[in-house]
C-alpha positions as CSV (number, residue, x, y, z in Angstrom):
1,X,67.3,105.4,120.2
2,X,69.2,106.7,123.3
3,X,72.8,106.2,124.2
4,X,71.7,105.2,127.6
5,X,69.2,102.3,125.4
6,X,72.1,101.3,123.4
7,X,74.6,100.8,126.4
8,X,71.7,98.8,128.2
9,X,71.0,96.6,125.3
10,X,75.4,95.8,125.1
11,X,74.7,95.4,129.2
12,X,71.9,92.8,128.6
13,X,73.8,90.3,126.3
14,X,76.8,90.6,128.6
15,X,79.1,92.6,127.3
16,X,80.6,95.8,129.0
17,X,79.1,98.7,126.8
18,X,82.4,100.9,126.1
19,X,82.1,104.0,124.0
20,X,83.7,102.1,121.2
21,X,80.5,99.2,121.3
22,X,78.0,102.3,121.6
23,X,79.4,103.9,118.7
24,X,79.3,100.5,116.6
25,X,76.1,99.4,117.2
26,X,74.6,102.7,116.4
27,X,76.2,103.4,113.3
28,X,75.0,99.7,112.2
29,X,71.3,100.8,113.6
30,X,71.9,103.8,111.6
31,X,73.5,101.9,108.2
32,X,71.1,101.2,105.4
33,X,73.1,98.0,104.5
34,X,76.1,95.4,105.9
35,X,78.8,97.3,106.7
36,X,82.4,95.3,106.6
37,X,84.9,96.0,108.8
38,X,86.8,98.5,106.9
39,X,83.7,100.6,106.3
40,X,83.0,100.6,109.9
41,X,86.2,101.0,111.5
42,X,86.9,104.3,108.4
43,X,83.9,105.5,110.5
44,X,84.7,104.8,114.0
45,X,88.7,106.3,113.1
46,X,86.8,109.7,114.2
47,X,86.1,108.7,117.6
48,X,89.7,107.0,118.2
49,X,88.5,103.6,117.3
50,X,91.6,101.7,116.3
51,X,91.0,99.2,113.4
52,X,92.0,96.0,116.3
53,X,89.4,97.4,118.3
54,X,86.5,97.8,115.4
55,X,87.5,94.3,114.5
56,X,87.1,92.9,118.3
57,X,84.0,94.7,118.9
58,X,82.1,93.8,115.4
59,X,82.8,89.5,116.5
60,X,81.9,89.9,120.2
61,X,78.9,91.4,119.2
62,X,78.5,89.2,116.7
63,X,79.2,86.0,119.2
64,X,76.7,88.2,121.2
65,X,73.9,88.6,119.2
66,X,73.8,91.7,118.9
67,X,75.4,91.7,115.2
68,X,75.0,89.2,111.9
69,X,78.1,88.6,110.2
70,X,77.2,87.9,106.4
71,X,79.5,86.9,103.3
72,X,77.7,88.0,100.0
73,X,79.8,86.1,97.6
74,X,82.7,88.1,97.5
75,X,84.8,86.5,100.8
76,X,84.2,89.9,103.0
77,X,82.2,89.6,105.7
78,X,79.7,92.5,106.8
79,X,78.3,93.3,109.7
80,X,74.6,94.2,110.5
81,X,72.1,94.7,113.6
82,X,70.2,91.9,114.3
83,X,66.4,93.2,114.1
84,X,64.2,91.4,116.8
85,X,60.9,92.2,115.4
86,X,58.0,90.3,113.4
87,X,61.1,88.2,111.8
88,X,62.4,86.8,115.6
89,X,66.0,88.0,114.5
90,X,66.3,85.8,111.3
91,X,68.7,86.7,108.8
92,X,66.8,88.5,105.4
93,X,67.4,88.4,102.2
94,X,70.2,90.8,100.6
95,X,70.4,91.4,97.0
96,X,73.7,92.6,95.3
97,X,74.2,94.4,91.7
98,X,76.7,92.4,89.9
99,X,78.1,95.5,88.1
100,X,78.5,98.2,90.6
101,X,78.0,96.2,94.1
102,X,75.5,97.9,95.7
103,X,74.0,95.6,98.6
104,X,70.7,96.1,99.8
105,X,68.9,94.8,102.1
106,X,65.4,93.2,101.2
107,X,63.4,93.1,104.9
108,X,60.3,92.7,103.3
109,X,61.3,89.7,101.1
110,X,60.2,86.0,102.6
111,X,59.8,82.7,101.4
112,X,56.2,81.8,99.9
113,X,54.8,78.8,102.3
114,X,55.4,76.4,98.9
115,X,59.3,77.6,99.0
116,X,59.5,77.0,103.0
117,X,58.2,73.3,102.4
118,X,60.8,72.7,99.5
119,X,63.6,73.5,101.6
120,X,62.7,71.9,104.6
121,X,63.5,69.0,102.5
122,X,67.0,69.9,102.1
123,X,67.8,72.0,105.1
124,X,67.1,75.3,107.0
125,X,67.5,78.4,104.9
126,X,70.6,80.6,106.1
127,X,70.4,83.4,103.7
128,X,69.0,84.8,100.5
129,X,71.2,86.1,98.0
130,X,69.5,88.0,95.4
131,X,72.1,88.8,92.8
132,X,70.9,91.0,89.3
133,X,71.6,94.6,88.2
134,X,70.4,97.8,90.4
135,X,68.0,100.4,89.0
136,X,71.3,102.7,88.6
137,X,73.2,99.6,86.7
138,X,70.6,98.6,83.8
């Protein structure tokens, strides 16, 4: 994906795309899992990002749509691209190893038609959490 893609895509959803944006939303197109905000702005530092600024960006984004802010259990948030493909944007499931904390993110995981019903009787579904050890961990 080009630079000139990424700074049309910030454009589109009505933000002004500054060099600090670009750089964010490609290193979360980039990332294999949610970042937080430490991880990204320790990445960003190296382009003169300031920590404020990280923060700033990540939540406009977010408010944007450009971004998901998730918390997986352990009161940080993390930041990921919102993919608009087959899914329509929807949040996936992520699954966390309870030893080391490795997140991963499960794209391919959905709800079987029976589970859909079941929780339409409660609600809509925000996130799954998958939580269990990692192939590294057991």
């Amino acid at each position: 994906m080009t630079v000139e893609t990424i700074q049309n895509e910030i454009r589109d959803v009505g933000l002004r795309a500054t060099p600090a944006r670009v750089a964010t939303l490609q290193l979360l197109r980039e990332a294999t899992a949610p970042m937080t905000h430490a991880d990204v702005a320790e990445h960003l530092a190296k382009f003169g990002v300031d920590k404020a600024t990280a923060f700033r960006n990540l939540n406009d984004m977010t408010e944007a749509g450009l971004l998901r802010r998730t918390e997986l259990g352990d009161h940080v948030y993390r930041f990921e691209e919102v993919r608009h493909g087959e899914d329509g944007g929807q949040a996936h499931p992520h699954f966390v190893c309870t030893t080391c904390g490795t997140i991963a993110c499960l794209d391919n995981v959905k709800l079987t038609a029976g589970s859909l019903r079941e929780s339409d009787k409660i609600g809509d579904v925000a996130e799954i959490l998958l939580r269990g050890l990692c192939n590294d961990c057991k």
